[in-house]
C-alpha positions, 0 to 999 in steps of 0.5 A, a space after each residue: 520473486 512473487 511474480 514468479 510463484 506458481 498458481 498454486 502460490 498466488 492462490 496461497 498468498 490470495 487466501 492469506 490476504 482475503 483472511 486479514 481483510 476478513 479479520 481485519 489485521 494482517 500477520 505479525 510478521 508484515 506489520 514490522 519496517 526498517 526505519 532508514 534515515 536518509 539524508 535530505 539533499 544539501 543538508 548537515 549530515 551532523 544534524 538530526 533535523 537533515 534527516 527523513 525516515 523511510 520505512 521499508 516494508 515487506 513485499 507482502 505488505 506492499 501487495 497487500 495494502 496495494 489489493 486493499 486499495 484497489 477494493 476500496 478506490 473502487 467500492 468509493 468509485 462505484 458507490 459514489 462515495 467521494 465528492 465530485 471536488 476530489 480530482 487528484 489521485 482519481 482514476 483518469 477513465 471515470 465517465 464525466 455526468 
């Protein structure tokens, strides 16, 4: 669905993500999830313990958290802010001093 918003909507939802980064908070209505209990495979299904929560979050949230990600990997990245130890979850094209 916001694949397809026209620019003028893309540029909308950039301001309402560049506002919260700014302030610092995101819109009430992003922070709520739907909590669903999924039942771990060869698990009793009458046990509380057999059961993993998930959240399922709006797509707005998820763009969102993933923009923010990005702009902090790479402020991270560029400032040479994470020990050159941490391998996993690291961008494969960073050059190798």
């Amino acid at each position: 669905m916001l694949k397809q918003l026209g620019s003028t909507g893309k540029l909308f939802l950039l301001s309402i993500i560049n506002q919260s980064w700014k302030q610092g908070r995101t819109p009430r209505a992003w922070e709520n999830a739907h909590v669903i209990p999924i039942l771990n495979k060869d698990k009793d299904p009458k046990e509380l313990k057999s059961y993993r929560p998930i959240s399922l979050t709006t797509c707005m949230e998820k763009v969102s958290e993933r923009m923010v990600n990005r702009r902090l990997y790479w402020l991270l990245e560029n400032r040479g802010l994470l020990c050159e130890e941490q391998s996993g979850f690291r961008s494969a094209s960073r050059s190798e001093d």
